[in-house]
N, C-alpha and C positions, 0 to 999 in steps of 0.2 A: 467376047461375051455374046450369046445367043440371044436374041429377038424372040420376045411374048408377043404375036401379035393379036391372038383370042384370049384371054382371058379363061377360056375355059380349056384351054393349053397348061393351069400351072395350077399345081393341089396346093399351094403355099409348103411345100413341105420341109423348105430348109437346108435340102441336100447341098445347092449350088451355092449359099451362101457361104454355107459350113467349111466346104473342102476351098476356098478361093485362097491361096495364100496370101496376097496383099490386101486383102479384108477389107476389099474397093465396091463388096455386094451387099445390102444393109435389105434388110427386110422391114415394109413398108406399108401402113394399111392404107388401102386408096377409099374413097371414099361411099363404100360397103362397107369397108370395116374388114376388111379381109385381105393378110398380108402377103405380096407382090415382090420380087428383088428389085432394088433401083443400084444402080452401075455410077461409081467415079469413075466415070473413063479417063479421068486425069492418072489415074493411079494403075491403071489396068493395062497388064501386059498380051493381052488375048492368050493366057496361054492354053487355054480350050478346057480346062479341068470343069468348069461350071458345063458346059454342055456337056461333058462324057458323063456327068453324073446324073442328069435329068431322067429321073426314071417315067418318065415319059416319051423322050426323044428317044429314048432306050429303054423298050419295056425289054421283061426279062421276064422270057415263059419260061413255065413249071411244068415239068411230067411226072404227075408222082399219082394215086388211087390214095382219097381222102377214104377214111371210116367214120361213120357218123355214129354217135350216140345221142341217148338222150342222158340226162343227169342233173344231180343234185346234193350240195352237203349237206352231210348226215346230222351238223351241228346246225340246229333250226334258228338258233341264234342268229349266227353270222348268215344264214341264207335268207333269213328274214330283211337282214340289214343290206344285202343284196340288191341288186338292178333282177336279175333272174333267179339262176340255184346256187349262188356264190361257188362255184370252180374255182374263180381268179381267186379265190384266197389261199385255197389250197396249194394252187402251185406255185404262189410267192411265198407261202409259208417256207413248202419246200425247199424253195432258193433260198433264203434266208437261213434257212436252220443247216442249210452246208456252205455259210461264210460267201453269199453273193450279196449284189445287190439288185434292186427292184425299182424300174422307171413305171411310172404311171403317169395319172393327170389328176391335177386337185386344185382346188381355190386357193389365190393366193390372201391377203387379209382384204384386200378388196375387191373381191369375189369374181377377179378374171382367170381366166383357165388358161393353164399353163401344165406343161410336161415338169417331173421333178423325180429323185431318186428320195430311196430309203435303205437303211441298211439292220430296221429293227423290224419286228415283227410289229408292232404297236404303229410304226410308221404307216400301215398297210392301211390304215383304217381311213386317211385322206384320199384313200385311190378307191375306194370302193365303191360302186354306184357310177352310174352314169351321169356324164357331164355331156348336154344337146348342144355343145358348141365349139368351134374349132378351138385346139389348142396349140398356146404358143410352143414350138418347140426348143427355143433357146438355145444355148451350147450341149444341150443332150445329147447328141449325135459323137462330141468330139469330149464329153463322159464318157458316154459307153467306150472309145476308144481306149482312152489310158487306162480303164477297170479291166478292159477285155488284154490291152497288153501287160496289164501284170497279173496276169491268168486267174484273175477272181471271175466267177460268174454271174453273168448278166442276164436280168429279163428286163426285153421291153416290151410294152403295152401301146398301143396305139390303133391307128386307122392303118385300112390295107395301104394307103398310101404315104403315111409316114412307114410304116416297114418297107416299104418300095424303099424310099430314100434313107434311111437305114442302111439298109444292104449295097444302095449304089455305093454310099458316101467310103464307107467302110471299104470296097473292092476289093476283098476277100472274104473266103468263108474263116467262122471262128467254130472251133470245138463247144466254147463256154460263152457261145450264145444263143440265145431262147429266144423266139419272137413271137409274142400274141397278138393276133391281130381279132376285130369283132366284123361281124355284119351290119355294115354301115347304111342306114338309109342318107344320112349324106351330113354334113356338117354346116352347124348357122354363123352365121356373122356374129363377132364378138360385140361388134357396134348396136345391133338387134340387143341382144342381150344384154346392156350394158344397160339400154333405153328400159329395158323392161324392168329390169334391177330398180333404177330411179323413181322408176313407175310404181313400184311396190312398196320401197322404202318413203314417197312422198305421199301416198295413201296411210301408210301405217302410221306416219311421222316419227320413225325412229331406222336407224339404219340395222341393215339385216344381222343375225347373230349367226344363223345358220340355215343353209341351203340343203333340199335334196330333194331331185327331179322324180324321183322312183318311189316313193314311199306308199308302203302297201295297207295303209290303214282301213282301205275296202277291199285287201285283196292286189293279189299281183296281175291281175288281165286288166282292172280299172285303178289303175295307180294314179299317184296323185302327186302334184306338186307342192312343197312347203317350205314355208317360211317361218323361224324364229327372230322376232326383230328385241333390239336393245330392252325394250319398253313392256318387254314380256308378254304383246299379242302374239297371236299368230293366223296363220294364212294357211288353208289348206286346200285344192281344191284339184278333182280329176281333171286326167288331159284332155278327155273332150270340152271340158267347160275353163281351162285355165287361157289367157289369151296367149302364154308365150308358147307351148305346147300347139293350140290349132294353127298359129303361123309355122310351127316348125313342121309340124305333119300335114299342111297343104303347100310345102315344097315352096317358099314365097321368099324365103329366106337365108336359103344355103346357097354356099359359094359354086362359081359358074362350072367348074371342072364337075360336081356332082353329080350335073345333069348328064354328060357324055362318061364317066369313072372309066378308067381303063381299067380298074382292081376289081369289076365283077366276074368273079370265076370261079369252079370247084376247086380251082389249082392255085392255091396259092402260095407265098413267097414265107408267112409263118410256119411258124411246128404248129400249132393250134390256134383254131379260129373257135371262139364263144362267140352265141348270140342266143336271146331269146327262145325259147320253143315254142313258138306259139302252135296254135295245132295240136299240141300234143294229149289232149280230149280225143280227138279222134284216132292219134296213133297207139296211145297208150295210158286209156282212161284210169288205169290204174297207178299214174303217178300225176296225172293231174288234182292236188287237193289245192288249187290255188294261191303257193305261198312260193312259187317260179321255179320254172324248170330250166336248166340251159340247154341249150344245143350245142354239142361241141364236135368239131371235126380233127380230127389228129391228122396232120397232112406231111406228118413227117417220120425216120426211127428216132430222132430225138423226142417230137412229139410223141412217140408211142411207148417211150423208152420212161418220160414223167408221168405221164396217165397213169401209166402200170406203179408207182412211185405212192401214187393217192388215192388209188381203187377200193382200198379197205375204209377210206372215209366216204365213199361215194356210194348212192344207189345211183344203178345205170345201167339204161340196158342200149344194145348195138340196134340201129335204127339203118331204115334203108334212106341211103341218102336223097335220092332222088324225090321220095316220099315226105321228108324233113323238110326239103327247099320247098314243096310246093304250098306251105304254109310263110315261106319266108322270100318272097320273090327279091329281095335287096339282094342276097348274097348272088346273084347272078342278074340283076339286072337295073340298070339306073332309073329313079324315078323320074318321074314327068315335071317339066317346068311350069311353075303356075305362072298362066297369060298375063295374070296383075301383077307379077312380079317389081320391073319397072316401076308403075307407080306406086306400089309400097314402097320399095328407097326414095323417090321422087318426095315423098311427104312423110318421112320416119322423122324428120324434126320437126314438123308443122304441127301435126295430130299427136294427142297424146295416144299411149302405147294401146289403151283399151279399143279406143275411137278411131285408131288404124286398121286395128283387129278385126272390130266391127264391121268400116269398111267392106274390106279386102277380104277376108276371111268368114264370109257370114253363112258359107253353103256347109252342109254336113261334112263331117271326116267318112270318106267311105274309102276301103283299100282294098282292092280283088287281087286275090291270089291265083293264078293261073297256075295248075298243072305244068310243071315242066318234066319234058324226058329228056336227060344231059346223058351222053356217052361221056362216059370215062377214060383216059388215055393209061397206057398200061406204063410201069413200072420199067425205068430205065435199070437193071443192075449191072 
């Protein structure tokens, strides 16, 4: 068994637990809230499978020439009900509607976030929107396995570093699998979040009925966070003004690997990558009407092979990528640690969640986007 000895050495992503055969590696959250492998070494034969799959100790570069678009479905419905321009519905539909099945991330009935499959199109509707917080990955990894071996096709959804370990855990390429990865600005502690949850539901005096971080009720560039509780209030407030949102976008709160991401790259290990467009006023004022646009990179021929598959549902035009990113600096570069980090967890149980916020979090959200020039690497055929 391999030695964690920074912390910001392991994305929790589950590879090494998943492929261990005497199932002597148990995934652990330490106290952030944020899960770790811990080792029976009574039970453990070294026999090195947990390190050969750490896609970290073993990143695995890509040479391939991303194409960036900009986009949006054409059903205002579902892209309303969206984090951006609802894409990812589209090509789960797709997988769906030719007998695959579809992993995403959804709340469980007590509203911790976790990875899970579906195999209806109705199911899609838990995966849709953004979840600001790590997810558990479960036995997904060794799902996708037996779906992919009996030749049904798979898509997964996740962070660029759950696809990393995906791909290690697997150790071969699949025909009939699909991997979406998003541009991450970084992942929070589930502990954070758990706090905040309590923190809403003891305010409201009734437990939540429904959550959704993205809702666009002013608009998709000042989205808002909401809450449906038991009792039939509700809670609605934008992210500059909601507390769980300012801790999560001044960096105070996401796991330690964030800070240093080995997965910030044009080149990545999915067929396509969604994220936000933000920017897109400036590239392409005429598809900015404020109800989200995605940005999507096809970084693959299967990537390019499904696009072309949901084109006729999409408006979308081909964006220069370099141009894209320089509205979205996540996708190429990790954010900055906040100095109070430390004593935010230091007092996450003392102060309640408002009065931490307060604290810790009382200067403005301000996020500069720097111009980036990224060379491209060419096409291995």
């Amino acid at each position: 068994m391999f030695e964690i000895n920074e912390k910001k050495d392991c994305t929790g992503c589950y590879a090494c637990s998943t492929i261990c055969p005497q199932d002597c590696i148990s995934m652990e959250s330490d106290n952030e809230g944020f899960w770790y492998p811990a080792v029976d070494y009574d039970k453990c034969t070294k026999c090195g499978l947990c390190e050969k799959v750490c896609p970290i100790i073993h990143s695995t570069g890509v040479i391939n020439t991303p194409v960036a678009y900009a986009a949006y479905n054409k059903d205002e419905k579902i892209r309303l009900d969206s984090s951006s321009g609802g894409v990812f519905t589209l090509l789960a539909e797709h997988v769906i509607y030719n007998g695959g099945v579809v992993f995403g991330v959804r709340f469980d009935d007590n509203f911790n976030v976790l990875h899970d499959y579906t195999e209806t199109r109705d199911g899609l509707v838990q995966f849709r929107g953004s979840k600001y917080v790590q997810s558990k990955i479960g036995d997904s990894y060794k799902q996708i396995k037996e779906f992919l071996d009996k030749n049904r096709q798979v898509l997964f959804t996740g962070t660029p570093c759950q696809v990393g370990g995906l791909k290690s855990y697997l150790e071969q390429a699949y025909d009939n699998l699909f991997c979406i990865d998003n541009i991450c600005h970084g992942v929070a502690s589930p502990r954070v979040w758990l706090k905040y949850l309590s923190y809403q539901e003891n305010r409201a005096g009734a437990p939540a009925r429904k959550i959704a971080f993205r809702q666009k009720n002013e608009g998709w560039k000042r989205y808002s966070v909401s809450f449906l509780f038991d009792n039939d209030t509700e809670y609605c407030q934008t992210f500059d003004e909601d507390f769980y949102m300012r801790a999560f976008l001044r960096n105070i709160c996401l796991r330690p690997s964030c800070y240093f991401c080995n997965f910030k790259t044009l080149h990545r290990q999915s067929d396509i990558t969604l994220a936000d467009f933000w920017g897109i006023g400036n590239v392409f004022p005429e598809m900015d009407d404020d109800k989200g646009t995605s940005l999507v990179f096809v970084n693959s021929n299967s990537g390019k092979k499904m696009l072309e598959e949901i084109k006729k549902r999409l408006e979308y035009k081909v964006v220069d990528i370099n141009k894209a990113v320089s509205h979205n600096s996540s996708a190429i570069r990790s954010v900055a640690q906040n100095s109070k980090r430390e004593f935010f967890f230091h007092e996450l149980d003392q102060l309640r969640f408002d009065r931490l916020v307060n604290k810790y979090c009382s200067d403005g959200i301000y996020i500069k986007c720097k111009k980036q020039i990224l060379k491209l690497l060419p096409v291995i055929k």
